[in-house]
PDBQT receptor file of N, H, CA, C and O in Angstrom, charges set to zero:
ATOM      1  N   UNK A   1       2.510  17.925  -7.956  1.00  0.00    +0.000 N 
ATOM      2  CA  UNK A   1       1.505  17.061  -7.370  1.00  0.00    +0.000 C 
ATOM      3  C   UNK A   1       1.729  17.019  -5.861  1.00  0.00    +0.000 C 
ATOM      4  O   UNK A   1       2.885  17.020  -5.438  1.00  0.00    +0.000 OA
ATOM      5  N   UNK A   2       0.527  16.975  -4.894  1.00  0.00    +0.000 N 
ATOM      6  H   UNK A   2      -0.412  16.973  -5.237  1.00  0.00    +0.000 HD
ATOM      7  CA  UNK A   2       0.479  17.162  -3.566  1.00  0.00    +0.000 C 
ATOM      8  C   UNK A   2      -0.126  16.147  -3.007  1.00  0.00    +0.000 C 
ATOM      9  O   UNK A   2      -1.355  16.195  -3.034  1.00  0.00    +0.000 OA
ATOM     10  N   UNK A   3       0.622  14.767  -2.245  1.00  0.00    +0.000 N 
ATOM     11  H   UNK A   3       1.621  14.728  -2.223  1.00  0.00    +0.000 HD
ATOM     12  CA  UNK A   3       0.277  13.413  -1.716  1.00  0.00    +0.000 C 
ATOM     13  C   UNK A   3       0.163  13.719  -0.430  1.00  0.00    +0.000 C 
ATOM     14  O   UNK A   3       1.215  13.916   0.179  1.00  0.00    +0.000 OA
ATOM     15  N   UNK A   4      -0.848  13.809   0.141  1.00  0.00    +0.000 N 
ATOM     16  H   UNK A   4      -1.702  13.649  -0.353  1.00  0.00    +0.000 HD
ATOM     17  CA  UNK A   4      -0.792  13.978   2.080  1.00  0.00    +0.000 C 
ATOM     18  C   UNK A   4      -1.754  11.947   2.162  1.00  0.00    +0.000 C 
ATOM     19  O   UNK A   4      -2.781  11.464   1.687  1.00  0.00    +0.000 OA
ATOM     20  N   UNK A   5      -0.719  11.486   2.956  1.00  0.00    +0.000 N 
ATOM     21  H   UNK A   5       0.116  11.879   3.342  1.00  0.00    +0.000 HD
ATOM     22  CA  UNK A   5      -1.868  10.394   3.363  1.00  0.00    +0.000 C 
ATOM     23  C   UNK A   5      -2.309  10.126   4.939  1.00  0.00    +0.000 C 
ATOM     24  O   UNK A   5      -1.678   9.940   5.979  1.00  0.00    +0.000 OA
ATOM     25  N   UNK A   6      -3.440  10.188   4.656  1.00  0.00    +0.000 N 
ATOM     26  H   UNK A   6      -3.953  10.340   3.811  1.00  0.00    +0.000 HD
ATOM     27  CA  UNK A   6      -4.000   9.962   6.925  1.00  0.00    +0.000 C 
ATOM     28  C   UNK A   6      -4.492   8.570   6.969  1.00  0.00    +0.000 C 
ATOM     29  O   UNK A   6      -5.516   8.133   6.444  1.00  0.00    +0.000 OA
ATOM     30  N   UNK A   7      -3.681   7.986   7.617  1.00  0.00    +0.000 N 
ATOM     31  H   UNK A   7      -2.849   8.341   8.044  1.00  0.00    +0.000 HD
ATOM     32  CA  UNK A   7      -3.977   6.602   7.575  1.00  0.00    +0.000 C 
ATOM     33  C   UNK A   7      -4.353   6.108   6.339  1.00  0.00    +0.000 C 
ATOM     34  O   UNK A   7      -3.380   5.905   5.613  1.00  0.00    +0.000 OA
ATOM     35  N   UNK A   8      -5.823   5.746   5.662  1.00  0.00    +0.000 N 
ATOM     36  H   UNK A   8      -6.614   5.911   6.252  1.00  0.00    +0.000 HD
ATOM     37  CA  UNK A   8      -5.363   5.078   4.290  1.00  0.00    +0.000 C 
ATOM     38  C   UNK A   8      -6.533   5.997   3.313  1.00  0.00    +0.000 C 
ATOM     39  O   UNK A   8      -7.350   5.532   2.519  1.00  0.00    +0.000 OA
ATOM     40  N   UNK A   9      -6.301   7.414   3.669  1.00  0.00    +0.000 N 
ATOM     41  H   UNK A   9      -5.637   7.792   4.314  1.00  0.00    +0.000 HD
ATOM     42  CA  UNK A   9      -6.762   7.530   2.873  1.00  0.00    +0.000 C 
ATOM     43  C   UNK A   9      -5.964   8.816   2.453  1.00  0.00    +0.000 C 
ATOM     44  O   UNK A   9      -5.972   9.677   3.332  1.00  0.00    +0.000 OA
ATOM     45  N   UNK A  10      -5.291   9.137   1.332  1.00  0.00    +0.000 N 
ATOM     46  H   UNK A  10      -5.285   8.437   0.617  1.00  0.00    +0.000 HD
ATOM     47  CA  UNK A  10      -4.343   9.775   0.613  1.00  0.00    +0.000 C 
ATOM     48  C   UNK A  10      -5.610  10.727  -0.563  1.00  0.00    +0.000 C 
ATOM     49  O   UNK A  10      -6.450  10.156  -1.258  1.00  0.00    +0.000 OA
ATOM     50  N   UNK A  11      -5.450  11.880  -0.504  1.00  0.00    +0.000 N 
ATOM     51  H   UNK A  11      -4.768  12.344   0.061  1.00  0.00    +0.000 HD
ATOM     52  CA  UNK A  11      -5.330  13.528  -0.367  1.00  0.00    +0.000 C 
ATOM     53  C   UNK A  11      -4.508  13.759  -1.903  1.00  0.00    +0.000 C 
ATOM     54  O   UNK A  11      -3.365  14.191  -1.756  1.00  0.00    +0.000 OA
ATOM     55  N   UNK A  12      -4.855  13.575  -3.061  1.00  0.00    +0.000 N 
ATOM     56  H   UNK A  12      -5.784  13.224  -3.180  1.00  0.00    +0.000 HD
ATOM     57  CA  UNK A  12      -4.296  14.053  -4.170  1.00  0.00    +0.000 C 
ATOM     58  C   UNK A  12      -4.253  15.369  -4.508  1.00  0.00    +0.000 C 
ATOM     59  O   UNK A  12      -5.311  15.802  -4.050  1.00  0.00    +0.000 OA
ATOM     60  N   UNK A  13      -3.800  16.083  -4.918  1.00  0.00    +0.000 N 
ATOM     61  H   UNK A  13      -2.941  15.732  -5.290  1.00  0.00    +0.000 HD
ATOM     62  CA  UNK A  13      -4.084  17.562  -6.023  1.00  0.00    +0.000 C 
ATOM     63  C   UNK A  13      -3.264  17.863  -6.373  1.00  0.00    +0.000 C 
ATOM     64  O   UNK A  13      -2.296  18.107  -5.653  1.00  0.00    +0.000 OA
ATOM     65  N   UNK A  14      -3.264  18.037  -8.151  1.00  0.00    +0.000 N 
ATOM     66  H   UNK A  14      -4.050  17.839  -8.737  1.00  0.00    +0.000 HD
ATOM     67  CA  UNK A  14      -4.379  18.013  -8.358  1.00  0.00    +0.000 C 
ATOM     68  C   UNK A  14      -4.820  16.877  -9.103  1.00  0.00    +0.000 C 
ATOM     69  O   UNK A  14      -4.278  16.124  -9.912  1.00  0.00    +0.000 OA
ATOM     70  N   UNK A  15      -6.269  16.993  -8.462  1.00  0.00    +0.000 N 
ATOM     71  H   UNK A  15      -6.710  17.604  -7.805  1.00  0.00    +0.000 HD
ATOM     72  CA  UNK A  15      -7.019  15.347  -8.652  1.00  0.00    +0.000 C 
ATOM     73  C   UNK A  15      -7.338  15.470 -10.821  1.00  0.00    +0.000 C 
ATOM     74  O   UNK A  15      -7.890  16.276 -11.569  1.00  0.00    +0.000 OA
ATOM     75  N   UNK A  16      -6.817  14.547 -10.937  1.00  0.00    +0.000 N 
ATOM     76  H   UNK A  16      -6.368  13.892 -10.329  1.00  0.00    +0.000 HD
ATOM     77  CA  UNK A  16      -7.020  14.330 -12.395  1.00  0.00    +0.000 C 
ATOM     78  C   UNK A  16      -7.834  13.077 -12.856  1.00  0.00    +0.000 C 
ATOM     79  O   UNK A  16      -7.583  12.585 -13.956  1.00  0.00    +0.000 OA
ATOM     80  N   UNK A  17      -8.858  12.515 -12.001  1.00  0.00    +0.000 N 
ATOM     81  H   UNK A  17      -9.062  12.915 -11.107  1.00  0.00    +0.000 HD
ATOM     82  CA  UNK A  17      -9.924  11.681 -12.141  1.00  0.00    +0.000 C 
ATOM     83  C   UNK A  17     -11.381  11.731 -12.084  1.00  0.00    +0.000 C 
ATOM     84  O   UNK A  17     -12.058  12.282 -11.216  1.00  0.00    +0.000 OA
ATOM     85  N   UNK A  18     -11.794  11.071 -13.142  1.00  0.00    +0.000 N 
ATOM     86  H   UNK A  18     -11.243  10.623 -13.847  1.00  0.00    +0.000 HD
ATOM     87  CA  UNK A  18     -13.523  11.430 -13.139  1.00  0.00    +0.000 C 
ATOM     88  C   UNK A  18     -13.831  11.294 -12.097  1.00  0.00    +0.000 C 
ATOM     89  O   UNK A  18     -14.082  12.380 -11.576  1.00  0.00    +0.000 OA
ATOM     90  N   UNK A  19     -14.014  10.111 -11.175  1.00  0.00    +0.000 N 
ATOM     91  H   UNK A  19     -13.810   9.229 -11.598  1.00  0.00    +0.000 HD
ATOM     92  CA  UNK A  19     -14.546   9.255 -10.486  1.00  0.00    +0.000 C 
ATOM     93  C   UNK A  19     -14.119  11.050  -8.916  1.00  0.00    +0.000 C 
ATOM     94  O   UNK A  19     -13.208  11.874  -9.000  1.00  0.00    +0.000 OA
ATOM     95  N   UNK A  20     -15.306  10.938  -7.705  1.00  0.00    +0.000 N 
ATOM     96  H   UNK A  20     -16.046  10.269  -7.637  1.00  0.00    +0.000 HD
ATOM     97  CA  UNK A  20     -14.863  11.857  -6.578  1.00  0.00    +0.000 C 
ATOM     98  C   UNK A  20     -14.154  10.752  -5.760  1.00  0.00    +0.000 C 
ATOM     99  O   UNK A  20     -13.737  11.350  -4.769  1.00  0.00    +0.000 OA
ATOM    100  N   UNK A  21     -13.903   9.830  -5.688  1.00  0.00    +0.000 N 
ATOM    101  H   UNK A  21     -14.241   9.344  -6.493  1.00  0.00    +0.000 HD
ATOM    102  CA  UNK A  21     -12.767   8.945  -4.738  1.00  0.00    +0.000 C 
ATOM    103  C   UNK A  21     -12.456   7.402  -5.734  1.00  0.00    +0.000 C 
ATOM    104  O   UNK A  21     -13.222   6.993  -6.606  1.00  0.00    +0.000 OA
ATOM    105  N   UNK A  22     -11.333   6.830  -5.382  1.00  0.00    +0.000 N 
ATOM    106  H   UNK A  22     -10.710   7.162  -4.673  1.00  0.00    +0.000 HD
ATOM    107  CA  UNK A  22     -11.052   5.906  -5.869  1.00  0.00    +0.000 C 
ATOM    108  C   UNK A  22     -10.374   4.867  -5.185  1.00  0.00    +0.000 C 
ATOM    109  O   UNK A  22      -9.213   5.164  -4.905  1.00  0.00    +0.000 OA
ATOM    110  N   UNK A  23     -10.854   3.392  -4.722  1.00  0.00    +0.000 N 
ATOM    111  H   UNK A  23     -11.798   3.150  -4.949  1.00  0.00    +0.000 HD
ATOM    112  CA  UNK A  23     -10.779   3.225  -3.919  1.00  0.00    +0.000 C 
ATOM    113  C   UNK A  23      -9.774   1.658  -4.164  1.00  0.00    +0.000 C 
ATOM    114  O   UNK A  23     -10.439   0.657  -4.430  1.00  0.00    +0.000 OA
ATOM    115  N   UNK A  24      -8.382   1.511  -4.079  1.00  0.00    +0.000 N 
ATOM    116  H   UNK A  24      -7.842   2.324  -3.863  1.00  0.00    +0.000 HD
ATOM    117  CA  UNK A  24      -7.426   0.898  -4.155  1.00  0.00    +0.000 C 
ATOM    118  C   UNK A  24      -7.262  -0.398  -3.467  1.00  0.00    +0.000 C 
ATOM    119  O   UNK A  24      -7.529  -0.203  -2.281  1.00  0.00    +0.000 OA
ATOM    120  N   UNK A  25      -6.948  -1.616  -3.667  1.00  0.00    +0.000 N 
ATOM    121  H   UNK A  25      -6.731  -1.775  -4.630  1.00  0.00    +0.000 HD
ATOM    122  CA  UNK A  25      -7.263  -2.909  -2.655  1.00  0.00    +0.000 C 
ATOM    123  C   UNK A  25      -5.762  -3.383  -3.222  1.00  0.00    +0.000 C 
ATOM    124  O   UNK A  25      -5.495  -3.431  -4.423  1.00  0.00    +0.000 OA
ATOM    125  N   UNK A  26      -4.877  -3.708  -2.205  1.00  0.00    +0.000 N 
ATOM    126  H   UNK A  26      -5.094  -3.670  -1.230  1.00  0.00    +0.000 HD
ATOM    127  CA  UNK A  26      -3.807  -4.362  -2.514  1.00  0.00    +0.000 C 
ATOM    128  C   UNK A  26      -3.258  -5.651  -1.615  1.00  0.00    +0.000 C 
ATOM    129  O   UNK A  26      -3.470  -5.590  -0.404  1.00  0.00    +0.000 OA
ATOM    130  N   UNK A  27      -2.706  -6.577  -2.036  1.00  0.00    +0.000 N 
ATOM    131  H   UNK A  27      -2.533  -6.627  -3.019  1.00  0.00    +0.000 HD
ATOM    132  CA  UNK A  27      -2.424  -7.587  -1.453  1.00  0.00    +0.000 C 
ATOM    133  C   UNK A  27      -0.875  -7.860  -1.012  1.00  0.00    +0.000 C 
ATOM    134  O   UNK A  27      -0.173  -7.470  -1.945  1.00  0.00    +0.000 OA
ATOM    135  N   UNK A  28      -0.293  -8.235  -0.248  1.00  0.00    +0.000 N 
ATOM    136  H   UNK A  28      -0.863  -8.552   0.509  1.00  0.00    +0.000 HD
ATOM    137  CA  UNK A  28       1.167  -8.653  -0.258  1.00  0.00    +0.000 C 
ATOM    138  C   UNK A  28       1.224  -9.173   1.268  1.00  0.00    +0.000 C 
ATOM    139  O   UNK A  28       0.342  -9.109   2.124  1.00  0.00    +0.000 OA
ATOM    140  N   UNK A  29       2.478  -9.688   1.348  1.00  0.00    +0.000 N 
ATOM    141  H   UNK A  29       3.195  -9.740   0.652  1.00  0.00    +0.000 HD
ATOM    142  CA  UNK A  29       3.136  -9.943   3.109  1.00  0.00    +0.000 C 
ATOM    143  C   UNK A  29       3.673  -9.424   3.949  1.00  0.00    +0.000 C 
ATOM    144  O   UNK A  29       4.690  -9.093   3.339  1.00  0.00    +0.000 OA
ATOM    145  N   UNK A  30       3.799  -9.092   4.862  1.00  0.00    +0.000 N 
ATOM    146  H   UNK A  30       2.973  -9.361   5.358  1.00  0.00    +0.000 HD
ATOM    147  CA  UNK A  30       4.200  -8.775   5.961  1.00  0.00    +0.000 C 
ATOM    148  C   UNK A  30       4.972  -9.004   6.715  1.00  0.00    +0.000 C 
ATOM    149  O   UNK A  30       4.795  -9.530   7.814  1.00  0.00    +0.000 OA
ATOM    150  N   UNK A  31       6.204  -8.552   6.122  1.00  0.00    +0.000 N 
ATOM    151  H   UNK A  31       6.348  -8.124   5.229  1.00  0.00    +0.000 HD
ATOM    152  CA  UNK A  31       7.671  -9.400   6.876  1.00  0.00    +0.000 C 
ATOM    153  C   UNK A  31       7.673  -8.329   8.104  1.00  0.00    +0.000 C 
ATOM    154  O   UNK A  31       7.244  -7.177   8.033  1.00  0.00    +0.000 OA
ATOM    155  N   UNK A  32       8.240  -8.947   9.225  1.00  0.00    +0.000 N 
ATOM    156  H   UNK A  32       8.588  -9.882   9.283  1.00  0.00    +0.000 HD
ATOM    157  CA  UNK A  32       8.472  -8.772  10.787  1.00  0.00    +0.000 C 
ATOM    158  C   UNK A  32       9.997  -7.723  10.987  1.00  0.00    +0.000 C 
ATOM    159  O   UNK A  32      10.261  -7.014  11.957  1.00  0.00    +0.000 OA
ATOM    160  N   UNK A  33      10.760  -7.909   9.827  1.00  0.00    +0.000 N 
ATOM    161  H   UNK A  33      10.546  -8.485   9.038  1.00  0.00    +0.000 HD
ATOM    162  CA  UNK A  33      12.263  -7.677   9.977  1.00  0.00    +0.000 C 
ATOM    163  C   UNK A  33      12.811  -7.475   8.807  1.00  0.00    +0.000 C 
ATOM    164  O   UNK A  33      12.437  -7.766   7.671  1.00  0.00    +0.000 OA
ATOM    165  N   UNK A  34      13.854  -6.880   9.259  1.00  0.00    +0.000 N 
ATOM    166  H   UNK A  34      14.159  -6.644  10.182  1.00  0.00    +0.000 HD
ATOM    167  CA  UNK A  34      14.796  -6.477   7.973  1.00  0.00    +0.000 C 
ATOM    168  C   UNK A  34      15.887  -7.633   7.662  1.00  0.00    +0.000 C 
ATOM    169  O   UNK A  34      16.812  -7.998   8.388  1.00  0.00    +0.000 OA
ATOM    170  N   UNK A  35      15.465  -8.176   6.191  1.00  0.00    +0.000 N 
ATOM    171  H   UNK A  35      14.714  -7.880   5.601  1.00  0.00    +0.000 HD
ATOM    172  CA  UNK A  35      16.741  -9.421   6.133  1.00  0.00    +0.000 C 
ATOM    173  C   UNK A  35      17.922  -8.543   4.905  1.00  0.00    +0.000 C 
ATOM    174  O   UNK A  35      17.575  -7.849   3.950  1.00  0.00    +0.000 OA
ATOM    175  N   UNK A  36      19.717  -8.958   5.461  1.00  0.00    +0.000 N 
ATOM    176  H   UNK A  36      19.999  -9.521   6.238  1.00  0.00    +0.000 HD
ATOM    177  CA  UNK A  36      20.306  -8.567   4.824  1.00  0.00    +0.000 C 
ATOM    178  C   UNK A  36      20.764  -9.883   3.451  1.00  0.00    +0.000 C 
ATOM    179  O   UNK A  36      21.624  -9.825   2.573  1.00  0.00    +0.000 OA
ATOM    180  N   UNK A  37      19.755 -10.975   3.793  1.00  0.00    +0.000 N 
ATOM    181  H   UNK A  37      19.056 -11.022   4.506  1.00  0.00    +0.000 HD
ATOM    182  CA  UNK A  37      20.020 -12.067   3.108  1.00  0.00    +0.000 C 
ATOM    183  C   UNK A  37      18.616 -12.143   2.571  1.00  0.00    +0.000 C 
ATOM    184  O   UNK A  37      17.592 -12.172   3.254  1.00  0.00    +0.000 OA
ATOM    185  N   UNK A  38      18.752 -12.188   0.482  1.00  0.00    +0.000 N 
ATOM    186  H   UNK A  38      19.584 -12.164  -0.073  1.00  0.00    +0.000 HD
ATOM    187  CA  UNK A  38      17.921 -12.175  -0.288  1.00  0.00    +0.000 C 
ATOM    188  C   UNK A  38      17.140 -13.702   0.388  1.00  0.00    +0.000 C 
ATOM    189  O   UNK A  38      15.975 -13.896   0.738  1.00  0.00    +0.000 OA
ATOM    190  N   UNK A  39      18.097 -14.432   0.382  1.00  0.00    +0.000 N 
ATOM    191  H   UNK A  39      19.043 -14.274   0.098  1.00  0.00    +0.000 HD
ATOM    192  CA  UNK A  39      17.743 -16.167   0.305  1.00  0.00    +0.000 C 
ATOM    193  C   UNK A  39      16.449 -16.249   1.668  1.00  0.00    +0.000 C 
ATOM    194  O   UNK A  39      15.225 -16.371   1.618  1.00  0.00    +0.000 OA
ATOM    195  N   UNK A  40      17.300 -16.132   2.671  1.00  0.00    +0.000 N 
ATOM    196  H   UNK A  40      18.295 -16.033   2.711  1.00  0.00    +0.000 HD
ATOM    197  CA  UNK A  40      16.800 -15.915   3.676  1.00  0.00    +0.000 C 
ATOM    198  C   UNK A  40      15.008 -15.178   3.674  1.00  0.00    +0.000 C 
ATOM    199  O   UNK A  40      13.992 -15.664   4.172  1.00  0.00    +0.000 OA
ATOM    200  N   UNK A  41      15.145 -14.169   3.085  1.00  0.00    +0.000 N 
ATOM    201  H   UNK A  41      15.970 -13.774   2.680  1.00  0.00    +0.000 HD
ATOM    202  CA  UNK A  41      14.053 -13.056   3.043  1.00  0.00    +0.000 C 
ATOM    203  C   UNK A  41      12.694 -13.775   1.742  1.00  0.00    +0.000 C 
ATOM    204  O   UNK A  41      11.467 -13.684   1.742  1.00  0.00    +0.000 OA
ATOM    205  N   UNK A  42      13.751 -14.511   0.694  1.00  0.00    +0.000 N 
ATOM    206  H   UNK A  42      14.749 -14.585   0.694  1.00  0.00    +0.000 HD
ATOM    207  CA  UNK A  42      12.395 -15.260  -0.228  1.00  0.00    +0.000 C 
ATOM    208  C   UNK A  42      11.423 -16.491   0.720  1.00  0.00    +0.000 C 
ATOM    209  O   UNK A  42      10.227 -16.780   0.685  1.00  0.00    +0.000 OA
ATOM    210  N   UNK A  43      12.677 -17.052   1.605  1.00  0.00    +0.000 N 
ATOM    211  H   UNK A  43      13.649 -16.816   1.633  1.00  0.00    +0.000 HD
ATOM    212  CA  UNK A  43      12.205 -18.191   2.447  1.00  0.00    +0.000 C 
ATOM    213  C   UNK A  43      11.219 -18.284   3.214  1.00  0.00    +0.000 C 
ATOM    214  O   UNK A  43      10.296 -19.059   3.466  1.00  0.00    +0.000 OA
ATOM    215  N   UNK A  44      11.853 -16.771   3.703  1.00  0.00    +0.000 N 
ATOM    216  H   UNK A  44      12.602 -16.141   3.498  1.00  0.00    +0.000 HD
ATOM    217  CA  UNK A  44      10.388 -16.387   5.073  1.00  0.00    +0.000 C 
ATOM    218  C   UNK A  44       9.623 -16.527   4.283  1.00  0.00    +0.000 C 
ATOM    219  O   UNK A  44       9.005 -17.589   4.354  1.00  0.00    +0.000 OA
ATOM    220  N   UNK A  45       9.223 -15.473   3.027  1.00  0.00    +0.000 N 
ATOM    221  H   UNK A  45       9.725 -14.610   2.970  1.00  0.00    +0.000 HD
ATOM    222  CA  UNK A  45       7.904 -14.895   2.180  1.00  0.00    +0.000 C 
ATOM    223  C   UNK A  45       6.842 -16.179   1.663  1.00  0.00    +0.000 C 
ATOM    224  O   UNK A  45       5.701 -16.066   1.216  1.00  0.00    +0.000 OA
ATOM    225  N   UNK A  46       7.645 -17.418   1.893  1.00  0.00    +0.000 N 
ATOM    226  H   UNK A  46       8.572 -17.510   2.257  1.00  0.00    +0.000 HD
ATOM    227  CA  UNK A  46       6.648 -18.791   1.224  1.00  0.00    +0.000 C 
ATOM    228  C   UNK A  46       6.263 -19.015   2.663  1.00  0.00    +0.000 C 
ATOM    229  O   UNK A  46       5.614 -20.005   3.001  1.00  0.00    +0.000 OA
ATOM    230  N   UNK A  47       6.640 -18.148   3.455  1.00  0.00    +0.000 N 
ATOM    231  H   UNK A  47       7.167 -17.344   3.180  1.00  0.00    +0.000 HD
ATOM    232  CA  UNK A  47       5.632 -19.344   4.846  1.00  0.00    +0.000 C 
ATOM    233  C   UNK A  47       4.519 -17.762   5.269  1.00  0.00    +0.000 C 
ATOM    234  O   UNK A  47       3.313 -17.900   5.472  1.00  0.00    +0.000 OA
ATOM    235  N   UNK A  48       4.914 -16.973   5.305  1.00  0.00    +0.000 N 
ATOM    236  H   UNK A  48       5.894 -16.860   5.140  1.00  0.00    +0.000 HD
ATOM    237  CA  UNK A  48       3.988 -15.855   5.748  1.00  0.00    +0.000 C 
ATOM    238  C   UNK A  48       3.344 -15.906   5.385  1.00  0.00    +0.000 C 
ATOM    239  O   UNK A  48       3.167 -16.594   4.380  1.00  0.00    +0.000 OA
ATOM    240  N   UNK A  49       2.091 -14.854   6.222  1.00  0.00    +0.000 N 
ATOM    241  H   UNK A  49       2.235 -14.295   7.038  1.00  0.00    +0.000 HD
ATOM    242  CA  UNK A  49       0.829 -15.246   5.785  1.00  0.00    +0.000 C 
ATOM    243  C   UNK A  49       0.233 -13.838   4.603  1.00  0.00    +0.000 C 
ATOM    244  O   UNK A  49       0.843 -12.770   4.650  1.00  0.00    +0.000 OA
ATOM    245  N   UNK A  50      -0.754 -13.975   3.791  1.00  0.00    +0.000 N 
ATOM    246  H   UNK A  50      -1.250 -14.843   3.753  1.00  0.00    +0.000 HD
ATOM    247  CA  UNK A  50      -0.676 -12.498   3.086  1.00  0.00    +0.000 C 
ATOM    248  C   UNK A  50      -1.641 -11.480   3.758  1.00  0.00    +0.000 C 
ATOM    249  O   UNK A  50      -2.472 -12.056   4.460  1.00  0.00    +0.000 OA
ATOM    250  N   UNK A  51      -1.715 -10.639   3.746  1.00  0.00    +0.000 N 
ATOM    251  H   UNK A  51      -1.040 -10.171   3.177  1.00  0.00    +0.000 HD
ATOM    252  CA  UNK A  51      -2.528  -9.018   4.163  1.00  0.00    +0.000 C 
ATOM    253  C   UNK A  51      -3.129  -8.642   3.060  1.00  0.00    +0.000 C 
ATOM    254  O   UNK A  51      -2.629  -8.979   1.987  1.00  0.00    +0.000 OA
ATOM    255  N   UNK A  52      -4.480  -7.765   3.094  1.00  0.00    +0.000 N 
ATOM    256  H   UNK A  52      -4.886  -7.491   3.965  1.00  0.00    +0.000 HD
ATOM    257  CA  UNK A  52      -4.653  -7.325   2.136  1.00  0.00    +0.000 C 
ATOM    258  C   UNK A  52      -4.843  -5.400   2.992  1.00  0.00    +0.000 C 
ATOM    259  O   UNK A  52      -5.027  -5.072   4.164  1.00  0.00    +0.000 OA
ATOM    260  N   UNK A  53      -4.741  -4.870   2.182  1.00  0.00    +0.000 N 
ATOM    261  H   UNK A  53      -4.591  -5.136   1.230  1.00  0.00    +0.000 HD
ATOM    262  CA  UNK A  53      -4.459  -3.707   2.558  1.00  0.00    +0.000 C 
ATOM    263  C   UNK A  53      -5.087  -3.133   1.483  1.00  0.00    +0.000 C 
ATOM    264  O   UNK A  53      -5.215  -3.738   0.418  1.00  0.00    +0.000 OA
ATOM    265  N   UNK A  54      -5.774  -1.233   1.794  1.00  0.00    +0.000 N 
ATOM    266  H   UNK A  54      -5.670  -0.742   2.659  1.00  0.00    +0.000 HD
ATOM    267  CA  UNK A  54      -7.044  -0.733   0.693  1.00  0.00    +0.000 C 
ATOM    268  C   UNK A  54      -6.363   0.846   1.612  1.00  0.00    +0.000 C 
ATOM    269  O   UNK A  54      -5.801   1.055   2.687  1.00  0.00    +0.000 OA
ATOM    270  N   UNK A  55      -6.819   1.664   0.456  1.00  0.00    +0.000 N 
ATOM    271  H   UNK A  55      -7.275   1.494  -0.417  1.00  0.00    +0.000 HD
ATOM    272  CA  UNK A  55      -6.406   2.944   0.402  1.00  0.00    +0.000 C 
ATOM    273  C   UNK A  55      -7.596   4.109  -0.054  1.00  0.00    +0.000 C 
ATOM    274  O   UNK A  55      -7.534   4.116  -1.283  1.00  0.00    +0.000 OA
ATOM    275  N   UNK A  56      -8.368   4.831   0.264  1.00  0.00    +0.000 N 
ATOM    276  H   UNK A  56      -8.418   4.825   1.262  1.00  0.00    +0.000 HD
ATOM    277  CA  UNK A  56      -9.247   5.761  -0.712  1.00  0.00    +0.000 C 
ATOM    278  C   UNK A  56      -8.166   6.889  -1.237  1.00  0.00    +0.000 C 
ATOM    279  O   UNK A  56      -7.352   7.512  -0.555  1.00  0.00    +0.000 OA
ATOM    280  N   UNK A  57      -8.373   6.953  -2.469  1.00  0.00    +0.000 N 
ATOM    281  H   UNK A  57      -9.035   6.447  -3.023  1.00  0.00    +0.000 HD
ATOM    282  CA  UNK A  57      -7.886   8.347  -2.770  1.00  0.00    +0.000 C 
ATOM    283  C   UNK A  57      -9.021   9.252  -2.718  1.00  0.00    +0.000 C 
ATOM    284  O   UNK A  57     -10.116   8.700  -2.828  1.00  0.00    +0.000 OA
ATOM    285  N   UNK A  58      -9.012  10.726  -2.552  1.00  0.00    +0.000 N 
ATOM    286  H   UNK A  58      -8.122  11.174  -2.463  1.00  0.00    +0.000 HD
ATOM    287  CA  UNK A  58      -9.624  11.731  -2.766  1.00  0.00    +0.000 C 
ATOM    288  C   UNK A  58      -9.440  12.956  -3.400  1.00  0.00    +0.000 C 
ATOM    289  O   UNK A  58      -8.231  13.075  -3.600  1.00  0.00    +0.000 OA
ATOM    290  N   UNK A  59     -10.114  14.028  -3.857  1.00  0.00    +0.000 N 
ATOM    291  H   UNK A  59     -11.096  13.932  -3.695  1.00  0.00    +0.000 HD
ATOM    292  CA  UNK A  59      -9.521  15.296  -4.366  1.00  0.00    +0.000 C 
ATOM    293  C   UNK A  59      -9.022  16.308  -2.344  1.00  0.00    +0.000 C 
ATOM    294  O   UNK A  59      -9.544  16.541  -1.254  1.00  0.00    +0.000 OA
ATOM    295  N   UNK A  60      -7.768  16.509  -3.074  1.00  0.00    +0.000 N 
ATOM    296  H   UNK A  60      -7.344  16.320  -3.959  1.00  0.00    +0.000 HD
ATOM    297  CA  UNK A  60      -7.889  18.112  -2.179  1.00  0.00    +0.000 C 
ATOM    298  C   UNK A  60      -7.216  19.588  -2.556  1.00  0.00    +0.000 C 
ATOM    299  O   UNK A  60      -7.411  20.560  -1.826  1.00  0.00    +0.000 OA
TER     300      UNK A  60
């Protein structure tokens, strides 16, 4: 399998879907930094704010 992604849209083959693009919506946060402390790193995650972030797949 061959993943190229350009900015958000990611380049499959080989494409094994009916559909000619498929178009992905995901949600999560956006931490700033690398924490070496779990505690620390859950703490931030209840105050941040969430992102939503989307991807097309395509055949290539």
């Amino acid at each position: 399998m061959t993943i190229k992604e350009h900015h958000h849209t990611v380049i499959i083959s080989p494409w094994v879907f009916e559909q000619s693009e498929i178009k992905l919506v995901y949600e999560g946060r956006l931490l700033q930094e690398i924490f070496k402390d779990e505690a620390v790193m859950r703490e931030v995650l209840t105050s941040d704010c969430w992102v939503t972030l989307s991807s097309i797949l395509i055949p290539g």
